[in-house]
C-alpha positions as CSV (number, residue, x, y, z in Angstrom):
1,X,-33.1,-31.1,-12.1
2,X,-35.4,-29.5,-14.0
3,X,-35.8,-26.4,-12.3
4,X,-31.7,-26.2,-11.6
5,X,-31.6,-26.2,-15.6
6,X,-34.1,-23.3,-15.6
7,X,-32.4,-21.1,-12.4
8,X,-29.0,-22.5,-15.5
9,X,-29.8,-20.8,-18.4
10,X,-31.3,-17.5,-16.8
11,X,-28.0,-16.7,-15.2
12,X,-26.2,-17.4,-18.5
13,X,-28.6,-14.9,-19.9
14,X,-28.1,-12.3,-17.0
15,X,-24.6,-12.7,-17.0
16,X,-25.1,-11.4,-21.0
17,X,-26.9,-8.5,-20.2
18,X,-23.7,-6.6,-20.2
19,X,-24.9,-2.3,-19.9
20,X,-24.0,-2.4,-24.0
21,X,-26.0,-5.3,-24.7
22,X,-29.0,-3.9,-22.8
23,X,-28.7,-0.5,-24.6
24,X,-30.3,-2.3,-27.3
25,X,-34.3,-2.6,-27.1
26,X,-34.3,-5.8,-29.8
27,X,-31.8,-7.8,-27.9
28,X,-32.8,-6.5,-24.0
29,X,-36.8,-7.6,-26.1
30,X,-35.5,-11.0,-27.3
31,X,-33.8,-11.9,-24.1
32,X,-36.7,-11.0,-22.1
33,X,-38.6,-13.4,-23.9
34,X,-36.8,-16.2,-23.4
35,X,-36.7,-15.9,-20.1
36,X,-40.5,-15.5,-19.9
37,X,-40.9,-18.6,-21.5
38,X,-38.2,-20.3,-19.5
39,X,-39.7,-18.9,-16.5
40,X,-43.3,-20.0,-17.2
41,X,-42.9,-23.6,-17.6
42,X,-40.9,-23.8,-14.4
43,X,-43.3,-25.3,-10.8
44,X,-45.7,-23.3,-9.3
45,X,-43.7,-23.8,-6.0
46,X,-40.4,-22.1,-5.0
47,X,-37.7,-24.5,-6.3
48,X,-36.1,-26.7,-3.8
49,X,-32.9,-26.3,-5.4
50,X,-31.6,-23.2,-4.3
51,X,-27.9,-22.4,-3.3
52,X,-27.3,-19.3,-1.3
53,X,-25.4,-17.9,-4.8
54,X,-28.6,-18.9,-7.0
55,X,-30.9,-17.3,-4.9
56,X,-28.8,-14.3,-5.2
57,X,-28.2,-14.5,-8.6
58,X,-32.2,-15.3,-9.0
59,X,-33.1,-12.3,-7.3
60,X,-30.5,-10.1,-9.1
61,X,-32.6,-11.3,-12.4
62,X,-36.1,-10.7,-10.6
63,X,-34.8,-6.8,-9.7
64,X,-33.3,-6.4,-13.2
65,X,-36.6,-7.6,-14.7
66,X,-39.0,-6.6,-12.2
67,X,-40.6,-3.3,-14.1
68,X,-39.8,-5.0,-18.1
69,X,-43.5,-5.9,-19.7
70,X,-42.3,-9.2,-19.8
71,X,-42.0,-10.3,-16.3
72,X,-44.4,-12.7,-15.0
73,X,-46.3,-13.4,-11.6
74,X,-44.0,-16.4,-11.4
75,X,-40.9,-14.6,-11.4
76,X,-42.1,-12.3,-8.6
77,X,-42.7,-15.7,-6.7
78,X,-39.5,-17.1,-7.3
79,X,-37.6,-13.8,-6.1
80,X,-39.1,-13.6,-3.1
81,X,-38.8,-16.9,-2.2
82,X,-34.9,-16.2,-3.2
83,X,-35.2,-13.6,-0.7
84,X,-36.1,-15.8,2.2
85,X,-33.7,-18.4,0.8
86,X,-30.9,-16.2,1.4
87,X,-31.5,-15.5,4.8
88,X,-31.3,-19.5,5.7
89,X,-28.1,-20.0,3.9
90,X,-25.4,-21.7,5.6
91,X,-21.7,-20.7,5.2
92,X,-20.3,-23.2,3.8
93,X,-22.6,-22.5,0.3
94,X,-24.7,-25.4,0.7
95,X,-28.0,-24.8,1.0
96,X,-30.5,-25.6,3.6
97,X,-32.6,-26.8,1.2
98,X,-32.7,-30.9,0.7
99,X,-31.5,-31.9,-2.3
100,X,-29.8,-29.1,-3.7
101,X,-27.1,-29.6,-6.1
102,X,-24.1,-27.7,-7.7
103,X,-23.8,-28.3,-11.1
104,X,-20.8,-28.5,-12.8
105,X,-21.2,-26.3,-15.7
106,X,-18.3,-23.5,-16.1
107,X,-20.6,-20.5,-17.2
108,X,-22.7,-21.2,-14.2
109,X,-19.9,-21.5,-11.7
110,X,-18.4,-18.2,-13.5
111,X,-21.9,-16.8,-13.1
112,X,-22.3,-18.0,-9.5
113,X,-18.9,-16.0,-8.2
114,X,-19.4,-13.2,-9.9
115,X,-23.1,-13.0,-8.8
116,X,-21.7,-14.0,-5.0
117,X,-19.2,-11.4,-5.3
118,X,-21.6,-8.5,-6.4
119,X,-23.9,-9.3,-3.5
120,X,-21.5,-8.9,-1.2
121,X,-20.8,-5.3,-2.2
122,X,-23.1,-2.5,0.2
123,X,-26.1,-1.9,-1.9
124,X,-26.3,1.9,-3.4
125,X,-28.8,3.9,-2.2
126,X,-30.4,5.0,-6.0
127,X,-33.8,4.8,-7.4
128,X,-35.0,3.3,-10.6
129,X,-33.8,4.6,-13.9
130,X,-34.5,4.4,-17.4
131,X,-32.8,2.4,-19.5
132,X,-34.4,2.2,-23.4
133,X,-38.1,3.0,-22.0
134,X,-38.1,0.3,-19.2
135,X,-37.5,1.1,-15.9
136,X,-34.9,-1.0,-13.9
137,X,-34.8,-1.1,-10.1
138,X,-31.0,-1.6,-8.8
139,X,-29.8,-4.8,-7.9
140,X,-31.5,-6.3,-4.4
141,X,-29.1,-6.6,-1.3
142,X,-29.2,-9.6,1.2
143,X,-31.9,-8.0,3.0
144,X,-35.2,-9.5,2.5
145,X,-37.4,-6.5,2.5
146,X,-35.4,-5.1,-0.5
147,X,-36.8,-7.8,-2.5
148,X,-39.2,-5.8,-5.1
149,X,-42.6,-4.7,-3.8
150,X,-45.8,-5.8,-5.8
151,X,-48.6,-2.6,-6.0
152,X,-51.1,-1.1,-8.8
153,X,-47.7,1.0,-9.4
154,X,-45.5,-1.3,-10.3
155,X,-48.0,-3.5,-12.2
156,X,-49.0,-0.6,-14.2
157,X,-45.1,0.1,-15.2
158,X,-44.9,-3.9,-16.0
159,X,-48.2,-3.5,-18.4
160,X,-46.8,-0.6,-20.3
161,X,-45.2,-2.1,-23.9
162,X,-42.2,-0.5,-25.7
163,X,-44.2,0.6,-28.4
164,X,-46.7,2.2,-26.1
165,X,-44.1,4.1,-24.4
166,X,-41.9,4.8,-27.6
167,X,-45.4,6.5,-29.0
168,X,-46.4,8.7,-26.0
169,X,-42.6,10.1,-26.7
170,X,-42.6,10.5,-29.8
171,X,-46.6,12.5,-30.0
172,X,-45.6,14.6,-27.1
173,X,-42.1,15.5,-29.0
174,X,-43.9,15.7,-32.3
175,X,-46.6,18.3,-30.1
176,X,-43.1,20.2,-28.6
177,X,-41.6,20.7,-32.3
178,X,-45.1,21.8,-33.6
179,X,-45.2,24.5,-30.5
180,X,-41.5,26.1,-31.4
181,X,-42.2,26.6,-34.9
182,X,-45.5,28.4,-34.6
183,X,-44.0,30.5,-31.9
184,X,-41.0,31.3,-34.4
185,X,-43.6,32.5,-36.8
186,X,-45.3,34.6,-34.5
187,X,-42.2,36.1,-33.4
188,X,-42.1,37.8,-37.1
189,X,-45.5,39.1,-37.2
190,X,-46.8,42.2,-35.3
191,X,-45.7,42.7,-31.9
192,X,-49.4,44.0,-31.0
193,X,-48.9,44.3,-26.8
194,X,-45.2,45.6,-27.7
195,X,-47.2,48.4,-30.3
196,X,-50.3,49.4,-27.0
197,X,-49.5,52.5,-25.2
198,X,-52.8,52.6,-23.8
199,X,-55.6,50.7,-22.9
200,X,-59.2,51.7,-21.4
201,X,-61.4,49.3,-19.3
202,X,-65.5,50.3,-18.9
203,X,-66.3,49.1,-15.6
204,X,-64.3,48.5,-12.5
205,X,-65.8,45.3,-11.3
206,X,-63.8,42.0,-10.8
207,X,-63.0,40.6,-14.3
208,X,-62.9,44.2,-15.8
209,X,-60.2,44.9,-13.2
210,X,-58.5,41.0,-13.4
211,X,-57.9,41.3,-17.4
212,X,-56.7,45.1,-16.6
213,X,-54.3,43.3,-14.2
214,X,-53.6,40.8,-16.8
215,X,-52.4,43.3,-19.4
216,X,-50.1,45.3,-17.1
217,X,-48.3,42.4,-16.0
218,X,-48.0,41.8,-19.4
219,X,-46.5,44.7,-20.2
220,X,-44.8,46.2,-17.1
221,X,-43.3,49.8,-18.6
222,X,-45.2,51.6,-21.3
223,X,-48.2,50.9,-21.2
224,X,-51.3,52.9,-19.7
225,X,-54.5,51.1,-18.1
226,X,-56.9,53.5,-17.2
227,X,-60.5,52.0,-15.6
228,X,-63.0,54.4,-16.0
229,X,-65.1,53.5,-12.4
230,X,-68.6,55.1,-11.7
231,X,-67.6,57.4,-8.2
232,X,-64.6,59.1,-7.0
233,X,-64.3,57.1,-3.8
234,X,-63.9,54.1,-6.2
235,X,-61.3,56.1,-8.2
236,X,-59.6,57.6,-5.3
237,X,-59.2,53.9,-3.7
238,X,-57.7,52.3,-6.5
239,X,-54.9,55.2,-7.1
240,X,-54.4,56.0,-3.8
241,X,-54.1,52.4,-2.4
242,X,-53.6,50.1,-5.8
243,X,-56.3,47.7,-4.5
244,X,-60.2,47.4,-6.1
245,X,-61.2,47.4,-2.1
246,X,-64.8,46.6,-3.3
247,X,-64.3,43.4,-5.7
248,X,-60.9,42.3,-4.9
249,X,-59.9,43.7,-1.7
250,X,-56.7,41.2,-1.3
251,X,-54.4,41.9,-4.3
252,X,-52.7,44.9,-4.9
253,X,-52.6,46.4,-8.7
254,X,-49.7,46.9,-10.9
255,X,-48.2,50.4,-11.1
256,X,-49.9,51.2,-14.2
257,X,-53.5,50.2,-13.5
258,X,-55.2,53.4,-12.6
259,X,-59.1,54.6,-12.2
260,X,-60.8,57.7,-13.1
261,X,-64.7,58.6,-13.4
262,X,-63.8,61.2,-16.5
263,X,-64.6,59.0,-19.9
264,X,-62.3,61.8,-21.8
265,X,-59.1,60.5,-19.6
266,X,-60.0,57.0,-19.4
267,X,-61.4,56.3,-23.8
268,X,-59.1,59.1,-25.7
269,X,-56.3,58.1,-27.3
270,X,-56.8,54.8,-26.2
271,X,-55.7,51.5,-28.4
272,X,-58.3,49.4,-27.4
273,X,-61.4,49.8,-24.9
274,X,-62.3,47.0,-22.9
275,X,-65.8,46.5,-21.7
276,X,-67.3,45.1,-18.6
277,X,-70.2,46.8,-17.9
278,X,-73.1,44.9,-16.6
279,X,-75.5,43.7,-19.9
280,X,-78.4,45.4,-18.7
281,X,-76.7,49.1,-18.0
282,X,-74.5,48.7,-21.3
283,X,-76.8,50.7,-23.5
284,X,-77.3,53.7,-21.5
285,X,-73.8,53.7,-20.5
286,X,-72.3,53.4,-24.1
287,X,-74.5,56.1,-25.0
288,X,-73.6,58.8,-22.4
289,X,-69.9,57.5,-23.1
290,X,-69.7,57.4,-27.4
291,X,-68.4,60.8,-27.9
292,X,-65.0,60.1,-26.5
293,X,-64.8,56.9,-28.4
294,X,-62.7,56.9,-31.6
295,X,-64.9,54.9,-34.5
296,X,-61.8,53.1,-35.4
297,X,-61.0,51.7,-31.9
298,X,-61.7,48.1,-31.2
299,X,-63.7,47.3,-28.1
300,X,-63.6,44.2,-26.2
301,X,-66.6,42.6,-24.8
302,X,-66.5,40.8,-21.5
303,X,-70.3,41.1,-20.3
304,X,-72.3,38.7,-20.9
305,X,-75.9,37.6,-21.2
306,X,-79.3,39.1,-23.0
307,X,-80.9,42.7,-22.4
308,X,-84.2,42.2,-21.2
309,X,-86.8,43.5,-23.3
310,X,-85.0,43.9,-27.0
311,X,-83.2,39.7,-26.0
312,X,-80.2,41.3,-28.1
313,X,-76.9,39.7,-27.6
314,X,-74.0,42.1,-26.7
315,X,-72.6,41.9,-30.2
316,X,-75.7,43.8,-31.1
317,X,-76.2,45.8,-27.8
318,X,-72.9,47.9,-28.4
319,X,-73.4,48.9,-31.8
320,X,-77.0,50.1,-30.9
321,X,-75.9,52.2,-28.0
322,X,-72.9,53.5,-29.6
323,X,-75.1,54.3,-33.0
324,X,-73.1,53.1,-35.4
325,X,-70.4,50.4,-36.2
326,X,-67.4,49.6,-34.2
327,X,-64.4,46.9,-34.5
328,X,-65.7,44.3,-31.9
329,X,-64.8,41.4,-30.3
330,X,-66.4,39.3,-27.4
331,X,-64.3,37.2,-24.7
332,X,-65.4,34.5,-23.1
333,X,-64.5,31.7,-21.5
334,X,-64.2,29.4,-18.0
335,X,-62.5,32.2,-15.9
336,X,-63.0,33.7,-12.2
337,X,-61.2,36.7,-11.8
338,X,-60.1,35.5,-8.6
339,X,-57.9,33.0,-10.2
340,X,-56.7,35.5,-13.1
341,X,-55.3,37.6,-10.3
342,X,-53.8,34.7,-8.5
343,X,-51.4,34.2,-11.8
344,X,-53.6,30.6,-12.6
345,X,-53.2,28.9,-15.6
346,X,-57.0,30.4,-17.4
347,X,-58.0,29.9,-21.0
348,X,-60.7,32.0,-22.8
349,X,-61.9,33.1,-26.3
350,X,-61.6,36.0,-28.4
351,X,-64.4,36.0,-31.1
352,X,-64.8,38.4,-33.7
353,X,-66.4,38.6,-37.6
354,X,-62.8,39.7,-38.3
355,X,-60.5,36.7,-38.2
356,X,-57.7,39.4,-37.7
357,X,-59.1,41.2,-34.7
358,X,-59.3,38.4,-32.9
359,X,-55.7,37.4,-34.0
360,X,-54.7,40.9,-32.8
361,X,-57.0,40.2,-29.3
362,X,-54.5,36.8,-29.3
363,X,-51.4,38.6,-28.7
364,X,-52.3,41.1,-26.7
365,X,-53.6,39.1,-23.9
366,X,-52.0,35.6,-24.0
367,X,-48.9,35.6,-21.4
368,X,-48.2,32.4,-19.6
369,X,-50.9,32.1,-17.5
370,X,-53.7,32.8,-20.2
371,X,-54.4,30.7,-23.3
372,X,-56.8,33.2,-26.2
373,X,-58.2,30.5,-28.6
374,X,-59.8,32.5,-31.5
375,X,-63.2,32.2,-33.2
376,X,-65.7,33.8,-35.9
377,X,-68.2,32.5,-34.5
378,X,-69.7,35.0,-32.2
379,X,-73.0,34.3,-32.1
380,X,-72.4,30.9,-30.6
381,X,-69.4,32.3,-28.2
382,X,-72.3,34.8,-26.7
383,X,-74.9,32.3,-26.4
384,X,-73.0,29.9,-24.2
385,X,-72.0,32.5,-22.6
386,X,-75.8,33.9,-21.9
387,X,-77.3,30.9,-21.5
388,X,-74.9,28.6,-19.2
389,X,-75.8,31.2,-16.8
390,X,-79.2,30.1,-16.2
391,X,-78.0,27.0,-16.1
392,X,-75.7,27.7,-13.8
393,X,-78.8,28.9,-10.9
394,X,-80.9,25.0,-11.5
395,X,-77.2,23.8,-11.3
396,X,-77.5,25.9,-7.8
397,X,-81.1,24.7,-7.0
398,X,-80.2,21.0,-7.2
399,X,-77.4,21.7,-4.8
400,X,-79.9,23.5,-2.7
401,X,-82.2,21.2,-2.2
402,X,-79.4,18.6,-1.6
403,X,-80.5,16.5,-4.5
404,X,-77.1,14.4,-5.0
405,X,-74.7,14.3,-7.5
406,X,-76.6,11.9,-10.1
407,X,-79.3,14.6,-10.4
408,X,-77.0,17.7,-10.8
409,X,-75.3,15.9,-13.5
410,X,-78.7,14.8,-15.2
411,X,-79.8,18.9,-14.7
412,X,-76.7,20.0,-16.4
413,X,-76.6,17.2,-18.9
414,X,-80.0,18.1,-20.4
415,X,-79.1,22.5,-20.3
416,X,-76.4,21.2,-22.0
417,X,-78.7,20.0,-24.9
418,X,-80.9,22.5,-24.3
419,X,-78.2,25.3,-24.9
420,X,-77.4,23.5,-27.8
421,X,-80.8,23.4,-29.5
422,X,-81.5,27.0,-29.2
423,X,-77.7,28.0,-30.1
424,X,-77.8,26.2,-33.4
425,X,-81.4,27.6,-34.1
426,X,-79.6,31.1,-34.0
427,X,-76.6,29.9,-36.2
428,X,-74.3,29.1,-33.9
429,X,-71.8,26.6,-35.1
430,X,-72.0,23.1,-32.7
431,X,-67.6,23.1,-32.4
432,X,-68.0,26.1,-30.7
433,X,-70.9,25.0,-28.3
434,X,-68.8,22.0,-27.4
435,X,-65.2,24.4,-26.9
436,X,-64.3,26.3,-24.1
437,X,-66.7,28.8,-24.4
438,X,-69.2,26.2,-24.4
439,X,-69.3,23.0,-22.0
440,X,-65.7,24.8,-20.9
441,X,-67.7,27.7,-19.3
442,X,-70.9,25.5,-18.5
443,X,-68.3,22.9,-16.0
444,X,-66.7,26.1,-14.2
445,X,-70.3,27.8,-13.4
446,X,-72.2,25.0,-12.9
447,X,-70.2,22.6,-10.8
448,X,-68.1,25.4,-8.7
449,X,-69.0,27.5,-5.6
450,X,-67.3,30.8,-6.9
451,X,-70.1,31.2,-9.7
452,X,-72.3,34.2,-8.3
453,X,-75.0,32.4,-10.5
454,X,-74.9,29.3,-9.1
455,X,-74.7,30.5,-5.9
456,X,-77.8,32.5,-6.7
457,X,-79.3,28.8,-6.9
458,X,-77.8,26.8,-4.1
459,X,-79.7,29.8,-1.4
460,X,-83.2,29.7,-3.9
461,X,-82.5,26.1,-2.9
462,X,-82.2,26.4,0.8
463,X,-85.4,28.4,1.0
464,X,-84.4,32.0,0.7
465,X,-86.2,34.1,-1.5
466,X,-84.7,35.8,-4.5
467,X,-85.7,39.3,-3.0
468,X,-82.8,38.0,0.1
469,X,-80.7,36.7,-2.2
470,X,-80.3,39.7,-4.2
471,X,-80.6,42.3,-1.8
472,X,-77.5,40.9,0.2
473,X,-75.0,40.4,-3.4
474,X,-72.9,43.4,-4.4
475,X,-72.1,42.1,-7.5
476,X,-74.5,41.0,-10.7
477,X,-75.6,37.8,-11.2
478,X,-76.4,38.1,-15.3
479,X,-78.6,34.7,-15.3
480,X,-81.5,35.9,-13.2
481,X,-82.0,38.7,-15.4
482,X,-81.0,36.8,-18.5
483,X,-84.0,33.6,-17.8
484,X,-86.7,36.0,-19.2
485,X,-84.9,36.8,-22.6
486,X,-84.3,33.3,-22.9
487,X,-87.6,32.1,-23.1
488,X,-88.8,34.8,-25.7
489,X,-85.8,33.4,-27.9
490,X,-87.1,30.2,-27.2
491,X,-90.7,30.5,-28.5
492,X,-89.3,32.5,-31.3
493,X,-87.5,29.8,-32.6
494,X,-89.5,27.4,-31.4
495,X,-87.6,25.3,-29.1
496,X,-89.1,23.7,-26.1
497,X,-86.4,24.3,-23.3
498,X,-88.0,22.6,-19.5
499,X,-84.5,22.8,-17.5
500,X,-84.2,26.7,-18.8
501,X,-88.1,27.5,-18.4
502,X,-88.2,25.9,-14.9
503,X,-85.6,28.3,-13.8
504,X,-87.4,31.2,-15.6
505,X,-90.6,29.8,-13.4
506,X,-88.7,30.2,-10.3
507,X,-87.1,33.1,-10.6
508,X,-90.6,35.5,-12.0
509,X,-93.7,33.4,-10.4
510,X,-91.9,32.1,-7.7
511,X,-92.2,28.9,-7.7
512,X,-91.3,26.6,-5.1
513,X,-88.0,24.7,-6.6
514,X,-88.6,21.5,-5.0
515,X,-91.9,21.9,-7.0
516,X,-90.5,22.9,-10.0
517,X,-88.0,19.9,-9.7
518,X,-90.5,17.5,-9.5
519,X,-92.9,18.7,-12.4
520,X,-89.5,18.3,-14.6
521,X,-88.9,14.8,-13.0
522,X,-92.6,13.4,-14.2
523,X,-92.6,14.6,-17.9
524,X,-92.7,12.0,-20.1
525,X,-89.7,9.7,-21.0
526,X,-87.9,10.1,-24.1
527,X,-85.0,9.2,-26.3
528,X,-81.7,10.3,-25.5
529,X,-80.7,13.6,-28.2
């Protein structure tokens, strides 16, 4: 009797849960709470005192509760025994249980038809919905196997509270709201894209030729992108075929993207002046090149690393080849050119000593696919972006020598602290070291196959010697060239670097990297920092 008083009052309270009563959460809350408790204290066993309508109208209560927070293991019990019940039911209404009885109460007969009457309707083929941040399943037909399932899914959905759901709603609303009303505000400043007529790009190697790309999608009628490329062949291929059939040989090039090897066509007139010329040919080429620059034009810097010899970042490498000041701004970030042409979402950074260059860099670049987060800090911009690429190449050797996973993440782990330490040293600030183009750029070298660096690496690694590995690349991998510089830097500002000087070791005395590896491995143990 007492669980017929329990299977009772829960169909008194379904038969409540009319669709305006469960629009609201306090009373849908309160009601699911008493039947939780009710539910709880009934046997651990199936009751024995099912009818064929009760164990419809039990199950309808399971489905309607099935996904609330408050539904219990017990419930889930009960409805599937319901389930099975039904199946055995006999048509007269009694069931085949022993010792079932009807009981007399009105509401529970009322219930009882209604339920019986429902069940006998065909079920409607419809998922769940939500109803005031709970998800409810429709109601179960007499087949067993529509009884609800019980999976990590479905438990997760129970476990999720009202308030935890009503709060992911409301931050990512609150997050919507704060997006429309900067984008308002930028809608009234300076259309800088809509204001470029021309734009010229120093080097026609992949990201040179990506981020040209980039712009002219941007900006698909007035605008000029002109890549000043090093022989005619080069030239003559992009215009003739609107491909760059050495670096990216399977996309073809917007209209407006076109090469030529005369700096006077390509720099003159033009708004800004990207460049992408390998770090160790910048200087001479800025300075065979500076005439047909306009002072007042900004350049954009995507090269990155250290010049042998002078260890000057590029922030100070164009100025010196050019001979005097120029509006600057470096970019720098986790992208692959591949994926800039392919139209995936990218996300980089645009640092500059002026906060409104950068600004300006913003909007002319950012489009759908490419997020420009701006910075003043451009000293610690360049340095992640120098120095992750020596990281990147022990990143490589681990994978080489088929170390596992647990030592490539110990490898990077400790460059990461070693970028750090010489970064800071320089006066770079450690919010920028930990943004994208910090640990941002140091996951996409290190731990992906496209990075030329790492790559560089993984064949050092597998026993080829640097002369092999370089003689057979056609494009530049900065970090073998950029491990020396590092290590001047390093006893300059006296930091002790092993992860960084090991790779240095490799790369100029040659030695063996499983050797190298295991003179790092027996150094002496020391705090975590």
């Amino acid at each position: 009797m007492r669980c017929d008083a329990n299977l009772r009052f829960v169909s008194c309270l379904f038969v409540c849960l009319s669709p305006r009563l469960q629009s609201k959460a306090a009373n849908r809350l309160f009601l699911c709470s008493l039947i939780r408790e009710r539910i709880e204290k009934s046997a651990s066993q199936p009751p024995a005192c099912l009818t064929p309508v009760r164990a419809a109208l039990y199950s309808r209560v399971a489905c309607r509760f099935r996904y609330m927070s408050c539904v219990t293991p017990s419930l889930r019990v009960h409805a599937s025994a319901a389930a099975r019940a039904r199946t055995g039911a006999t048509t007269s209404g009694r069931s085949v249980f022993p010792g079932s009885v009807v009981p007399d109460d009105a509401r529970w007969k009322r219930a009882a038809r209604s339920t019986e009457f429902r069940s006998k309707r065909p079920p409607k083929a419809r998922s769940g919905k939500h109803r005031g941040g709970a998800v409810v399943l429709a109601a179960a037909s007499n087949d067993p196997s529509d009884a609800p399932v019980d999976n990590a899914y479905t438990r997760f959905q129970a476990g999720i509270a009202a308030d935890e759901r009503e709060a992911v709603q409301e931050s990512y609303a609150k997050i919507m709201r704060w997006g429309d009303r900067r984008h308002q505000k930028d809608l009234q400043k300076e259309d800088v894209l809509g204001a470029t007529t021309k734009v010229g790009v120093m080097g026609g190697g992949s990201f040179g030729t990506a981020m040209a790309t980039l712009l002219a999608r941007n900006k698909t009628h007035g605008l000029d992108v002109v890549i000043l490329v090093r022989s005619q062949d080069d030239a003559d291929a992009i215009n003739h075929t609107h491909r760059n059939a050495k670096y990216l040989p399977q996309w073809e090039l917007p209209e407006s993207v076109r090469a030529t090897i005369d700096p006077a066509e390509a720099l003159v007139g033009a708004d800004f002046i990207i460049h992408a010329v390998p770090v160790q040919s910048s200087k001479k080429f800025l300075a065979g090149v500076k005439d047909f620059i306009d002072p007042t034009t900004p350049i954009l810097c995507l090269s990155k690393g250290l010049e042998v010899g002078s260890c000057e970042m590029m922030s100070q490498v164009i100025p010196n080849g050019l001979g005097r000041a120029q509006p600057l701004a470096v970019l720098s970030g986790p992208t692959f050119a591949v994926e800039l042409m392919q139209g995936l979402p990218t996300a980089i950074v645009a640092a500059s000593e002026s906060a409104e260059l950068a600004w300006r860099v913003q909007r002319l670049f950012s489009s759908s696919c490419l997020r420009v987060n701006t910075s003043t800090d451009v000293v610690g911009v360049e340095m992640s972006g120098a120095l992750k690429n020596v990281l990147a190449i022990a990143a490589g050797i681990v994978d080489g020598l088929e170390l596992g996973n647990n030592a490539l993440a110990a490898v990077v782990a400790q460059g990461c602290a070693e970028i750090r330490w010489l970064a800071q040293r320089m006066g770079a600030k450690p919010a920028t070291l930990a943004g994208l183009s910090g640990t941002g750029d140091i996951m996409l070298t290190c731990f992906v196959p496209l990075s030329r660096n790492r790559t560089v690496g993984t064949r050092l690694g597998a026993g080829e010697t640097l002369e092999e590995v370089l003689g057979s690349m056609t494009q530049v991998a900065e970090g073998v060239a950029t491990a020396g510089a590092v290590m001047k830097l390093a006893r300059k500002h006296k930091v002790s670097l092993p992860v960084l000087t090991a790779v240095a070791r490799i790369l100029q005395d040659g030695v063996d990297p499983r050797e190298a590896v295991e003179q790092v491995m027996s150094l002496p143990q020391v705090p975590e920092v």
